[in-house]
Predicted model as a PDB file, atoms N, CA, C, CB and O in Angstrom, pLDDT in the B-factor column:
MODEL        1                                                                  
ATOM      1  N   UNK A   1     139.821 140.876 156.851  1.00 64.00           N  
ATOM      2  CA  UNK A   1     139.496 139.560 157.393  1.00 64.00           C  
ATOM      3  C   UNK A   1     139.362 138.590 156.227  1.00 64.00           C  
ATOM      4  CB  UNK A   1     138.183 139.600 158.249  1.00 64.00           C  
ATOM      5  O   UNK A   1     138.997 138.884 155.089  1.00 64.00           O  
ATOM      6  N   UNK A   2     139.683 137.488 156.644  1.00 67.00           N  
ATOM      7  CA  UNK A   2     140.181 136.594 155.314  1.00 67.00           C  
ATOM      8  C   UNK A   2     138.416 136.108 155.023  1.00 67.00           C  
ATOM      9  CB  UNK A   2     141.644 134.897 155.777  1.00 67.00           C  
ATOM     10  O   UNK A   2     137.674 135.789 155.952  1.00 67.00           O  
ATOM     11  N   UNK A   3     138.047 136.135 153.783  1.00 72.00           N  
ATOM     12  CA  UNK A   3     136.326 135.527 153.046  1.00 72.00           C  
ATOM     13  C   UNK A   3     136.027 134.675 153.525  1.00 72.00           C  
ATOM     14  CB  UNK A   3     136.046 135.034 151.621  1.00 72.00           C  
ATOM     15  O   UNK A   3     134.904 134.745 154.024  1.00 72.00           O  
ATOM     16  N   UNK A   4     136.749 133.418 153.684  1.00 88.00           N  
ATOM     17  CA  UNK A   4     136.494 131.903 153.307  1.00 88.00           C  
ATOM     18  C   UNK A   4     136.656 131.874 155.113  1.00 88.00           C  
ATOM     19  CB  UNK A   4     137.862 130.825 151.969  1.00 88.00           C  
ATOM     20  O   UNK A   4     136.366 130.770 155.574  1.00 88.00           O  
ATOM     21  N   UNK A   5     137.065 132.906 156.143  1.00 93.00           N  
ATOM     22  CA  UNK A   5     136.580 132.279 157.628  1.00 93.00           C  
ATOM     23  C   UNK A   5     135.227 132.078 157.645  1.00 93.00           C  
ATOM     24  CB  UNK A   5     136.867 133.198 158.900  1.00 93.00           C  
ATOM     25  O   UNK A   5     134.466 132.708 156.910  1.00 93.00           O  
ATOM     26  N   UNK A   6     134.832 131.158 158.512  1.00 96.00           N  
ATOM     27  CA  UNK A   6     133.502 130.990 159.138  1.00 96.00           C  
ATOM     28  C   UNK A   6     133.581 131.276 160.514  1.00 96.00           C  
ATOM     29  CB  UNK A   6     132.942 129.644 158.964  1.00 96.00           C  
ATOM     30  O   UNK A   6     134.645 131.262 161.133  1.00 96.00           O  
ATOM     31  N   UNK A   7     132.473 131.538 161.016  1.00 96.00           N  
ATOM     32  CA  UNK A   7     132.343 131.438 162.477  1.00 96.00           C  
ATOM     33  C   UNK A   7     132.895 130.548 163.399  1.00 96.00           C  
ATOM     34  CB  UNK A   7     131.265 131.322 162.708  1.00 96.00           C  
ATOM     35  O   UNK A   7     133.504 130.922 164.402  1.00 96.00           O  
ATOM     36  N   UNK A   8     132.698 129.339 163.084  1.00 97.00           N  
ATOM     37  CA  UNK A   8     133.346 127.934 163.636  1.00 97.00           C  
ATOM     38  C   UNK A   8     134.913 128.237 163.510  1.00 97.00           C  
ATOM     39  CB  UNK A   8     132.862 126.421 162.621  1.00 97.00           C  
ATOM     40  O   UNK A   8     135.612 128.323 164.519  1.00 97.00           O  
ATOM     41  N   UNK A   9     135.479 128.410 162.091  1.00 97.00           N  
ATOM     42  CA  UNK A   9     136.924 128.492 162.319  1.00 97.00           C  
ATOM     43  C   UNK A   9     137.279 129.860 163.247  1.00 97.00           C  
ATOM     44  CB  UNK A   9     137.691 128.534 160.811  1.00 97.00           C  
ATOM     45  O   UNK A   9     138.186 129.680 164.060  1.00 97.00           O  
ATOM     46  N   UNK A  10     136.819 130.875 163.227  1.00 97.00           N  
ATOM     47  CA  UNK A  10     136.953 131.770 163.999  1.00 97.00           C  
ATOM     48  C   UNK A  10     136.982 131.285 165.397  1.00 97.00           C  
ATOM     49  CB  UNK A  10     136.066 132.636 163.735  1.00 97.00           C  
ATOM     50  O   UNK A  10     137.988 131.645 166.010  1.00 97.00           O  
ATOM     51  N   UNK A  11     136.184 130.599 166.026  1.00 97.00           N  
ATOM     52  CA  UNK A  11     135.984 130.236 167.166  1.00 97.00           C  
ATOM     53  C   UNK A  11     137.416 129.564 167.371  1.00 97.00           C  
ATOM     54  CB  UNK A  11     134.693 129.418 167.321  1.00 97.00           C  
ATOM     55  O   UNK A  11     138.390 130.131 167.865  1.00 97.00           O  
ATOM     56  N   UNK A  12     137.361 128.103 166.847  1.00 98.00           N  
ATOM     57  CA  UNK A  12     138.604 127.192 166.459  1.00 98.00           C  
ATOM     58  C   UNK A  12     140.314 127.973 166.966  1.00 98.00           C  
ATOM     59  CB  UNK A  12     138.478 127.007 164.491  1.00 98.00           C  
ATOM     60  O   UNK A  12     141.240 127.573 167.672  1.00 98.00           O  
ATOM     61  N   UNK A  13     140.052 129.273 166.144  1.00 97.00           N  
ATOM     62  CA  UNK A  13     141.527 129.882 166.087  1.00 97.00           C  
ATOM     63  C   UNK A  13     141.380 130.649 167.264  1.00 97.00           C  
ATOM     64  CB  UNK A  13     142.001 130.820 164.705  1.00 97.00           C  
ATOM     65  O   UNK A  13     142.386 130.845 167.945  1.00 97.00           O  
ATOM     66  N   UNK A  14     140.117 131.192 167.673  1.00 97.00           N  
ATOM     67  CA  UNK A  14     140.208 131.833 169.085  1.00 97.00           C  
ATOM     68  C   UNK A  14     140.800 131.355 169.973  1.00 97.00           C  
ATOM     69  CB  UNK A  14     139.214 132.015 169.652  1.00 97.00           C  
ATOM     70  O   UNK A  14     141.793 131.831 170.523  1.00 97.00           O  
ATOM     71  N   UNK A  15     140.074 130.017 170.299  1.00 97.00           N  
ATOM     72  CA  UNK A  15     140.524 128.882 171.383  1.00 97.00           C  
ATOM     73  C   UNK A  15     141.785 128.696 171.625  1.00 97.00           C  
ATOM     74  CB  UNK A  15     140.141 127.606 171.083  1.00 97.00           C  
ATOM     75  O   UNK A  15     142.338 128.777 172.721  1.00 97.00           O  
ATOM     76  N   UNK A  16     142.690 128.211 169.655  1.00 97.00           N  
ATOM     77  CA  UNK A  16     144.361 128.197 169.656  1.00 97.00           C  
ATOM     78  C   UNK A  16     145.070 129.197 170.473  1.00 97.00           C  
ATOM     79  CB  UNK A  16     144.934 128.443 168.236  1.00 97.00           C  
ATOM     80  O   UNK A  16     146.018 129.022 171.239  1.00 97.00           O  
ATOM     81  N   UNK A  17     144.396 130.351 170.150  1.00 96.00           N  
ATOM     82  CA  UNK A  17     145.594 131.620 170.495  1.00 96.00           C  
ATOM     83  C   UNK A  17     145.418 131.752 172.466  1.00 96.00           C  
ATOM     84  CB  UNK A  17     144.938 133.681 169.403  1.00 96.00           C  
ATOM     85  O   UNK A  17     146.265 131.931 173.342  1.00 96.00           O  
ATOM     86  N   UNK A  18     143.996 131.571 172.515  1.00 96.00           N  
ATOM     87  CA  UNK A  18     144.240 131.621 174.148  1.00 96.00           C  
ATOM     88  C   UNK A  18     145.194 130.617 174.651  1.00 96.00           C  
ATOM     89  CB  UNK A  18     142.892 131.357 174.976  1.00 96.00           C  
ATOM     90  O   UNK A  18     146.189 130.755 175.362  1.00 96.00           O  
ATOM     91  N   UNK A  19     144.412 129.089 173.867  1.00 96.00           N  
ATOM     92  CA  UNK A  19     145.751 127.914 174.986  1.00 96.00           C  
ATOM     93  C   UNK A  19     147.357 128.596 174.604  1.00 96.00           C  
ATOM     94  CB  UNK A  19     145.827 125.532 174.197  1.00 96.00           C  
ATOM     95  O   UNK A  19     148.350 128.304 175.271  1.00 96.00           O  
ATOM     96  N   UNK A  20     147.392 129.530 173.431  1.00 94.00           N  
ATOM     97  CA  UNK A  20     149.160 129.417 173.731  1.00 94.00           C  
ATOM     98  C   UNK A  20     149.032 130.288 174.498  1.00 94.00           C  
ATOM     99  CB  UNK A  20     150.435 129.695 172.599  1.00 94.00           C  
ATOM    100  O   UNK A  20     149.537 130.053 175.596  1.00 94.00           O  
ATOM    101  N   UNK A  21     148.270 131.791 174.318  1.00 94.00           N  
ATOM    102  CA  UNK A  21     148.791 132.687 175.278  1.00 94.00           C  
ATOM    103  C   UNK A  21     148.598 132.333 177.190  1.00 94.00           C  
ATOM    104  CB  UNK A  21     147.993 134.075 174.795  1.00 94.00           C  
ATOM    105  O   UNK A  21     148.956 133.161 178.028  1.00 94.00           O  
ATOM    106  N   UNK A  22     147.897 130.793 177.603  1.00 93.00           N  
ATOM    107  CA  UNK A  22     147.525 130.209 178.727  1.00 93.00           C  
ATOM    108  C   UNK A  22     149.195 129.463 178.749  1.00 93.00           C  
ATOM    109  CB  UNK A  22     145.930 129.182 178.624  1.00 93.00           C  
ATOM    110  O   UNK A  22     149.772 129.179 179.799  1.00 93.00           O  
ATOM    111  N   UNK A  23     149.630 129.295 177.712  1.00 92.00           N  
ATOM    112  CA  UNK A  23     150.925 127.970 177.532  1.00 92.00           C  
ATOM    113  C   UNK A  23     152.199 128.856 178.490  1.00 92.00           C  
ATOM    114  CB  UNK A  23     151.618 127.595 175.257  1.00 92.00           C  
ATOM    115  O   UNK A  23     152.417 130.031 178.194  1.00 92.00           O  
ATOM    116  N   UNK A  24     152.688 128.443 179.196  1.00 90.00           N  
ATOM    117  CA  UNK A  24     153.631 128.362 179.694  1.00 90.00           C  
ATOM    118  C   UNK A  24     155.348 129.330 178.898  1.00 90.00           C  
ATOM    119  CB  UNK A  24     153.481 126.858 179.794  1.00 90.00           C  
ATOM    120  O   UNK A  24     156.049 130.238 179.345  1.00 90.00           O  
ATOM    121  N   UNK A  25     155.405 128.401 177.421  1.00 89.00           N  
ATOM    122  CA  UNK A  25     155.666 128.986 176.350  1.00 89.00           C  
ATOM    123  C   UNK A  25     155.669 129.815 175.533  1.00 89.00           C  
ATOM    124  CB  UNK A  25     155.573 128.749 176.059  1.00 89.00           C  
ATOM    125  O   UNK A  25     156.436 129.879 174.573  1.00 89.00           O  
ATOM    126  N   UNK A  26     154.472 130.842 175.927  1.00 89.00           N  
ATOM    127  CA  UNK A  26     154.265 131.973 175.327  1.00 89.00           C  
ATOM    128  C   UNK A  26     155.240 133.188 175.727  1.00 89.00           C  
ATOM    129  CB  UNK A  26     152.931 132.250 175.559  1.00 89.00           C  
ATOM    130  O   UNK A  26     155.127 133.774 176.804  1.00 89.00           O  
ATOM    131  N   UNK A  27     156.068 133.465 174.901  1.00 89.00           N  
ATOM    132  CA  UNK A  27     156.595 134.477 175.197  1.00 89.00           C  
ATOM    133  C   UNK A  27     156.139 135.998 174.908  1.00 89.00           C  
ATOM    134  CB  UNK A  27     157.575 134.219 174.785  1.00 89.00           C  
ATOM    135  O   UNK A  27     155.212 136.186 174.121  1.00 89.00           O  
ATOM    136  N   UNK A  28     156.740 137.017 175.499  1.00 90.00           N  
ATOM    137  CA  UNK A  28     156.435 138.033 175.472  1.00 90.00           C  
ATOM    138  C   UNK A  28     156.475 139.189 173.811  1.00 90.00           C  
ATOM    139  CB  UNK A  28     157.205 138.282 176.583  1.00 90.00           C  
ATOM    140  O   UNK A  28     156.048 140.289 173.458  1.00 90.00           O  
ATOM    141  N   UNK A  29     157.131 138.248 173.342  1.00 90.00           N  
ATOM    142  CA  UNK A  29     157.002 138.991 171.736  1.00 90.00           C  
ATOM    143  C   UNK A  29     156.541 138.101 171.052  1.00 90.00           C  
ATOM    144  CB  UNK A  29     158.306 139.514 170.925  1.00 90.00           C  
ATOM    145  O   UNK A  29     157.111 137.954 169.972  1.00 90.00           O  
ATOM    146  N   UNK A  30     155.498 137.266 171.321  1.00 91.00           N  
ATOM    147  CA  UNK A  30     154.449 136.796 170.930  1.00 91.00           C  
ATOM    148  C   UNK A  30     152.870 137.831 171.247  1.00 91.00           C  
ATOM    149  CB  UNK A  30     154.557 135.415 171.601  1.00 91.00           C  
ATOM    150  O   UNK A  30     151.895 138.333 170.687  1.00 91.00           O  
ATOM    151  N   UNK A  31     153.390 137.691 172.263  1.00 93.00           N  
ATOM    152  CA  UNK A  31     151.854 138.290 172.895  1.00 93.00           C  
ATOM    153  C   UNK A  31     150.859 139.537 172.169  1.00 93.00           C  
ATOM    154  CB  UNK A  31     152.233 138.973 174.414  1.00 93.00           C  
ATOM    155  O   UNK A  31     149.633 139.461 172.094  1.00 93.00           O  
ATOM    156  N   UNK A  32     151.620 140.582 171.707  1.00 93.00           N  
ATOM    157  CA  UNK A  32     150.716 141.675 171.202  1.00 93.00           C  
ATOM    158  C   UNK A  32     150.301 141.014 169.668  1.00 93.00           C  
ATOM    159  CB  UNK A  32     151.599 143.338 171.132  1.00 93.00           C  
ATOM    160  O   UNK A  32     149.274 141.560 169.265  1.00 93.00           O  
ATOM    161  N   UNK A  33     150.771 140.090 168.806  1.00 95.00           N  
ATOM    162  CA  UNK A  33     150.487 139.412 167.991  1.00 95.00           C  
ATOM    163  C   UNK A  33     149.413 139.149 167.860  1.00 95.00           C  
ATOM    164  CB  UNK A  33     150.980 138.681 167.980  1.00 95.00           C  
ATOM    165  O   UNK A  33     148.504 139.516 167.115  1.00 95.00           O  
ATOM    166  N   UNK A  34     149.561 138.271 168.860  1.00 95.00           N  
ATOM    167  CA  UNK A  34     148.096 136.962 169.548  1.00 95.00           C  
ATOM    168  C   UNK A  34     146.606 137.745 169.883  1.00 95.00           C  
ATOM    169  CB  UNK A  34     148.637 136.107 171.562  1.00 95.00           C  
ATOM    170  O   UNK A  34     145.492 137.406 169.484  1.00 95.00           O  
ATOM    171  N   UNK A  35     146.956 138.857 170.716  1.00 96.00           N  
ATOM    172  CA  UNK A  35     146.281 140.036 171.256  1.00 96.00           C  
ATOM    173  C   UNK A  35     145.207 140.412 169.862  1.00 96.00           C  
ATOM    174  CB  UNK A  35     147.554 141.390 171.727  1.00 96.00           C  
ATOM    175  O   UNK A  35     144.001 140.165 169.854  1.00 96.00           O  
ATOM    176  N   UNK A  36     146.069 141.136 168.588  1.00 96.00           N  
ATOM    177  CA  UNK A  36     145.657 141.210 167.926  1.00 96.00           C  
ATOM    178  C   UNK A  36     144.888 140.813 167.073  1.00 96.00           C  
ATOM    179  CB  UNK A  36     146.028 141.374 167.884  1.00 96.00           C  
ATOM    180  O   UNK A  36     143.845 141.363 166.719  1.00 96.00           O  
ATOM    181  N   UNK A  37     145.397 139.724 166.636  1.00 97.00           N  
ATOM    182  CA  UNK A  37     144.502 138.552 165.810  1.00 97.00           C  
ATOM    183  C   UNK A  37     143.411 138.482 166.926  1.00 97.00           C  
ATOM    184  CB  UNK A  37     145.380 136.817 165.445  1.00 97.00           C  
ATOM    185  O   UNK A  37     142.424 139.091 166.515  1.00 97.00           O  
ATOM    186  N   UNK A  38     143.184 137.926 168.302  1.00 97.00           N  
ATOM    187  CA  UNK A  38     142.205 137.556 168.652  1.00 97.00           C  
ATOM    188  C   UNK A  38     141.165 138.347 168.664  1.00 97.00           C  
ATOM    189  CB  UNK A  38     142.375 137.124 169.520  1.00 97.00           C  
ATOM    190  O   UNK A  38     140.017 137.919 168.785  1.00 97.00           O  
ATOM    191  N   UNK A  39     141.558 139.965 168.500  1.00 97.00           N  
ATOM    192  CA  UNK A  39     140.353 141.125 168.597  1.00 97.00           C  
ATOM    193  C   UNK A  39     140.056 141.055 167.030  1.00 97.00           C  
ATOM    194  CB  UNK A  39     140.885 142.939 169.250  1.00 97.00           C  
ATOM    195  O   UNK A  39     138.964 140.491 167.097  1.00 97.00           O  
ATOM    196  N   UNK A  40     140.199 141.175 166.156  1.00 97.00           N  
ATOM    197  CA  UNK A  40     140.214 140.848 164.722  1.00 97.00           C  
ATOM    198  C   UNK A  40     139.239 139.577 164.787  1.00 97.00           C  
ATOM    199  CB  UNK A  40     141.823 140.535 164.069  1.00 97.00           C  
ATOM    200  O   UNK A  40     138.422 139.465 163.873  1.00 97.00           O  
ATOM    201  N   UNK A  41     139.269 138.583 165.834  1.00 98.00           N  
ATOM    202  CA  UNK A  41     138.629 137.347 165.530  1.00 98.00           C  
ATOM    203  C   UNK A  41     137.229 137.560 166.331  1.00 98.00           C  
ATOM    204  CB  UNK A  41     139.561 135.984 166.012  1.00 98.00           C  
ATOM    205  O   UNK A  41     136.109 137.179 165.991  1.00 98.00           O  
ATOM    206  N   UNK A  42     137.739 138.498 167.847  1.00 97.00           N  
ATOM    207  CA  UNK A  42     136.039 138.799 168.129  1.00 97.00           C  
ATOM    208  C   UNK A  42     135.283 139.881 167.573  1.00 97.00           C  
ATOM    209  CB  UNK A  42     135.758 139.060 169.528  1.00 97.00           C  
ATOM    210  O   UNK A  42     134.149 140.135 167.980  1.00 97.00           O  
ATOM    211  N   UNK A  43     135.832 140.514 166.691  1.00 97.00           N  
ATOM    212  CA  UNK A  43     135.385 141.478 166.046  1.00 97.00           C  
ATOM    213  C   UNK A  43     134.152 140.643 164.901  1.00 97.00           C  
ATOM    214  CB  UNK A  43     136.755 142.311 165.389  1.00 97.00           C  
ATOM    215  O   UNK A  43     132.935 140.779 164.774  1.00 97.00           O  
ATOM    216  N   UNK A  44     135.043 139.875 164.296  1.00 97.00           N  
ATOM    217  CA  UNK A  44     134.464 139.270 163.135  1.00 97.00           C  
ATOM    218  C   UNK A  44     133.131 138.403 163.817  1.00 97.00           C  
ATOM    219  CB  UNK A  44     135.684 138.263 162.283  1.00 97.00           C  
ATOM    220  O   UNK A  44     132.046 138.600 163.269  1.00 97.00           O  
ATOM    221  N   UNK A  45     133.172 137.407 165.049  1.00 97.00           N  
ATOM    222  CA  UNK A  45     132.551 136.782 165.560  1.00 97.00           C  
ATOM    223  C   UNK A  45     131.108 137.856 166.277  1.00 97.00           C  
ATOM    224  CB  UNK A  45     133.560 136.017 166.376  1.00 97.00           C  
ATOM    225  O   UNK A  45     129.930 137.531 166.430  1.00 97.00           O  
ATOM    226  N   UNK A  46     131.727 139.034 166.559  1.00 98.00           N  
ATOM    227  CA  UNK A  46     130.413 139.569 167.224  1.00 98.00           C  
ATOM    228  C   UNK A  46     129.364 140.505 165.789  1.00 98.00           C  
ATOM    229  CB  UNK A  46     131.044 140.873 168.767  1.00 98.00           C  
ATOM    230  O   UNK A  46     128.213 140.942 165.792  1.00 98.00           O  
ATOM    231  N   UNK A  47     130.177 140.492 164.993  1.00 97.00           N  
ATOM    232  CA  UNK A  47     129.267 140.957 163.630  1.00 97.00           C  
ATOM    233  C   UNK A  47     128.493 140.087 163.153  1.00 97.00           C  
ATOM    234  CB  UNK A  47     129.988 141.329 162.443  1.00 97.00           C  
ATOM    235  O   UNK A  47     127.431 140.479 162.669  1.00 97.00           O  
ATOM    236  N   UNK A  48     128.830 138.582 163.158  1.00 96.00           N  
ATOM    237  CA  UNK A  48     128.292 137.554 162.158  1.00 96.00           C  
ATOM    238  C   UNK A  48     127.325 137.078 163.528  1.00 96.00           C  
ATOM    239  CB  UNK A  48     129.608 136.234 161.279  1.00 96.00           C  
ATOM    240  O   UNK A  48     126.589 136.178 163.122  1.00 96.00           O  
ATOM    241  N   UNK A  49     127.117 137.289 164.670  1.00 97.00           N  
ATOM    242  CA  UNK A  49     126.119 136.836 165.345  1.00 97.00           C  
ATOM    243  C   UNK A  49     124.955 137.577 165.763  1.00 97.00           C  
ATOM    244  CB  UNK A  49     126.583 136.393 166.241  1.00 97.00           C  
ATOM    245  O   UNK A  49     123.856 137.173 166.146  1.00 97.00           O  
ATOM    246  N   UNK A  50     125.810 139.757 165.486  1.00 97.00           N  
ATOM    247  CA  UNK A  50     124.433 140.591 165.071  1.00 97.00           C  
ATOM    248  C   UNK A  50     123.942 139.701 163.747  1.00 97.00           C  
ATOM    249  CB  UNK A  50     124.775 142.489 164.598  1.00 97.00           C  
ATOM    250  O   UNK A  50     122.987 138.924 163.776  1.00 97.00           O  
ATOM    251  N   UNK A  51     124.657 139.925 162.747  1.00 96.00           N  
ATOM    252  CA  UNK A  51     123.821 139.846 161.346  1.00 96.00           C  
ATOM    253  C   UNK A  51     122.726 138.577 161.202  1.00 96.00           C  
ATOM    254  CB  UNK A  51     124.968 139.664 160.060  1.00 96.00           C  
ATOM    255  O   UNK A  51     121.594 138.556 160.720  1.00 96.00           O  
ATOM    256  N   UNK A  52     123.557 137.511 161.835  1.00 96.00           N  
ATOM    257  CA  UNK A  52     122.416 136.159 161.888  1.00 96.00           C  
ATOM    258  C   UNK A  52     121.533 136.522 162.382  1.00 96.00           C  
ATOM    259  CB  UNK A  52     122.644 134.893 162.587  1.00 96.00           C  
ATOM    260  O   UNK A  52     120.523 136.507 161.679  1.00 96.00           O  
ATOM    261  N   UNK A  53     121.355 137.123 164.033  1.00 97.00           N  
ATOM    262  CA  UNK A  53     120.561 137.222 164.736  1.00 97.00           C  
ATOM    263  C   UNK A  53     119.405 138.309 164.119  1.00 97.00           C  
ATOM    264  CB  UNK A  53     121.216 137.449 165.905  1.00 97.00           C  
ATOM    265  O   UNK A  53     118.210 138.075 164.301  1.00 97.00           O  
ATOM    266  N   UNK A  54     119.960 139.798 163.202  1.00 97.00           N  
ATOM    267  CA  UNK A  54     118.874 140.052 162.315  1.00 97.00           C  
ATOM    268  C   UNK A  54     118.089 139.277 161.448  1.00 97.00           C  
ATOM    269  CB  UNK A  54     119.212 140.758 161.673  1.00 97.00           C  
ATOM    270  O   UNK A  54     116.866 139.415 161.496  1.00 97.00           O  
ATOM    271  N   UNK A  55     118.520 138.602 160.782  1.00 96.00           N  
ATOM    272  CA  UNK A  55     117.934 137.821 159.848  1.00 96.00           C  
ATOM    273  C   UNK A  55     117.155 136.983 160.349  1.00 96.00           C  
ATOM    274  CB  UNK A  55     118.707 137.234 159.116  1.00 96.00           C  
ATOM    275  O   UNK A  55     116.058 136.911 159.796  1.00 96.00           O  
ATOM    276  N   UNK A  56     117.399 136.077 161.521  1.00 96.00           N  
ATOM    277  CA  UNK A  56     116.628 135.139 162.436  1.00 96.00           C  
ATOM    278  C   UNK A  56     115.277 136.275 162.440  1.00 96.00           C  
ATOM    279  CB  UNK A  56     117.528 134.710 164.204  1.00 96.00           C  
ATOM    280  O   UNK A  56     114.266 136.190 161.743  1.00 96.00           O  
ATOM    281  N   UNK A  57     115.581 137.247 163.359  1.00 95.00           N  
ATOM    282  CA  UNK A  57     114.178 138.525 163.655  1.00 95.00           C  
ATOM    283  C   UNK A  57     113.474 139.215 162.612  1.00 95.00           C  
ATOM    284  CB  UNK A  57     114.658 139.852 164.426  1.00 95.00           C  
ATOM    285  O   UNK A  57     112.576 140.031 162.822  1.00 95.00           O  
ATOM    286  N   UNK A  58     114.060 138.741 161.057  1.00 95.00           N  
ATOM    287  CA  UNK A  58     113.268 139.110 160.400  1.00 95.00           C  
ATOM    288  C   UNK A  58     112.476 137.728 159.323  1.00 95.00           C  
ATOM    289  CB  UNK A  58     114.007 140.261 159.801  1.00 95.00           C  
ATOM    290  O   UNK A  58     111.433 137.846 158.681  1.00 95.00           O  
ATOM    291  N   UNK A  59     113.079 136.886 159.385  1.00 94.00           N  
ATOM    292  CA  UNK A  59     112.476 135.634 159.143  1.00 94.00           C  
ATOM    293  C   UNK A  59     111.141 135.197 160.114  1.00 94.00           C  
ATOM    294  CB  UNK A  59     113.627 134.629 159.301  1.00 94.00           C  
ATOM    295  O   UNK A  59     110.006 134.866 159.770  1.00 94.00           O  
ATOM    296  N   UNK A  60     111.564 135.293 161.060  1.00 93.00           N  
ATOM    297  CA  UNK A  60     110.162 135.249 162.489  1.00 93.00           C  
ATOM    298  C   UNK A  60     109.049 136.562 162.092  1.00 93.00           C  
ATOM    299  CB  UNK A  60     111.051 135.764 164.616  1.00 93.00           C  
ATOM    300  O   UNK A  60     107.860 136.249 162.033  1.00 93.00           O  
ATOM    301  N   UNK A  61     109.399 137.897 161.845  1.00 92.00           N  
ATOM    302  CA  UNK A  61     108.552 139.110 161.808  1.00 92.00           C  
ATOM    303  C   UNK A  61     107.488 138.233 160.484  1.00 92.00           C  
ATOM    304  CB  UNK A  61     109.600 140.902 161.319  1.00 92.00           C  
ATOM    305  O   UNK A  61     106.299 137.932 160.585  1.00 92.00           O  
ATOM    306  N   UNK A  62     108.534 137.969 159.168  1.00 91.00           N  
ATOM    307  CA  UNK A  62     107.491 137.327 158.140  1.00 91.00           C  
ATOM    308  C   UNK A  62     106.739 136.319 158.394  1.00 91.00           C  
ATOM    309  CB  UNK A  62     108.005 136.902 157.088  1.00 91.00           C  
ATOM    310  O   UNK A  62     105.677 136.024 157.845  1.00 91.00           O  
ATOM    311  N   UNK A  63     107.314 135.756 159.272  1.00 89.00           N  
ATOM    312  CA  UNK A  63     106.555 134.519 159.447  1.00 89.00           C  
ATOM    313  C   UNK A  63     105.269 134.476 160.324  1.00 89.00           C  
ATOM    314  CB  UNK A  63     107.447 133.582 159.982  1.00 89.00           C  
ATOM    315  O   UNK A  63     104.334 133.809 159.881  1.00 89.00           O  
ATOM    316  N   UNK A  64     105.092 135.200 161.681  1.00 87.00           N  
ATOM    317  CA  UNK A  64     104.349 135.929 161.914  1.00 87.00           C  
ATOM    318  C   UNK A  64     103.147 136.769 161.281  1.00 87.00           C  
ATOM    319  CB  UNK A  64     104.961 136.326 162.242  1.00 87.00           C  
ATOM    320  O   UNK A  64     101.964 136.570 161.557  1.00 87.00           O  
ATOM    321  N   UNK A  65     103.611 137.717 160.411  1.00 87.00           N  
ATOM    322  CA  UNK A  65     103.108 138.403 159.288  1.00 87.00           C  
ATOM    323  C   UNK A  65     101.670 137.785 158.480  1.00 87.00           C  
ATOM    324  CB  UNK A  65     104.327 138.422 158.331  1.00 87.00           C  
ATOM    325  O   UNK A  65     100.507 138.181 158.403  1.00 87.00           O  
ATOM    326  N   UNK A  66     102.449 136.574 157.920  1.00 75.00           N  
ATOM    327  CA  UNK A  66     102.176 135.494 157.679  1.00 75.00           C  
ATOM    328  C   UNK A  66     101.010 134.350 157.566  1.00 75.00           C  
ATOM    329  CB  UNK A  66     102.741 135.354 158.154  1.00 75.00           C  
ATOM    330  O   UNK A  66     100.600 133.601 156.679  1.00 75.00           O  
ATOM    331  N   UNK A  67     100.630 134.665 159.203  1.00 68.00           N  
ATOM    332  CA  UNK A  67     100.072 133.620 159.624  1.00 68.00           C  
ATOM    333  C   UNK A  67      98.629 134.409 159.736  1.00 68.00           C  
ATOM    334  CB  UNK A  67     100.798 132.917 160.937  1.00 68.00           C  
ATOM    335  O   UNK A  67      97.629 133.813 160.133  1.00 68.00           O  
TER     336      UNK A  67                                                      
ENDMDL                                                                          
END                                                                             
């Protein structure tokens, strides 16, 4: 997976690949392409929203801690 994606562009390129594979235009030796990249893109997207979401639950545990 390329470094320099973010979440946002991930999202961004998600969106692209559905409207083509929604497009009219999409042909059929396009498709397992598109398929691909997009699991590659929710792959990446459902890791970076565990990992935030740890960090969120452990920023709160200290903070808590804390008080």
């Amino acid at each position: 997976m390329d470094q320099q994606l973010s979440y946002g562009k991930a999202i961004a390129e998600l969106e692209t690949i559905v409207a083509k594979m929604q497009s009219d235009d999409c042909d059929i030796d396009s498709l397992a392409g598109y398929t691909s990249r997009a699991l590659e893109l929710l792959k990446y997207c459902k890791e970076k929203l565990f990992t935030t979401d740890q960090e969120v639950k452990k920023c709160l545990e200290a903070l808590n801690t804390s008080i």
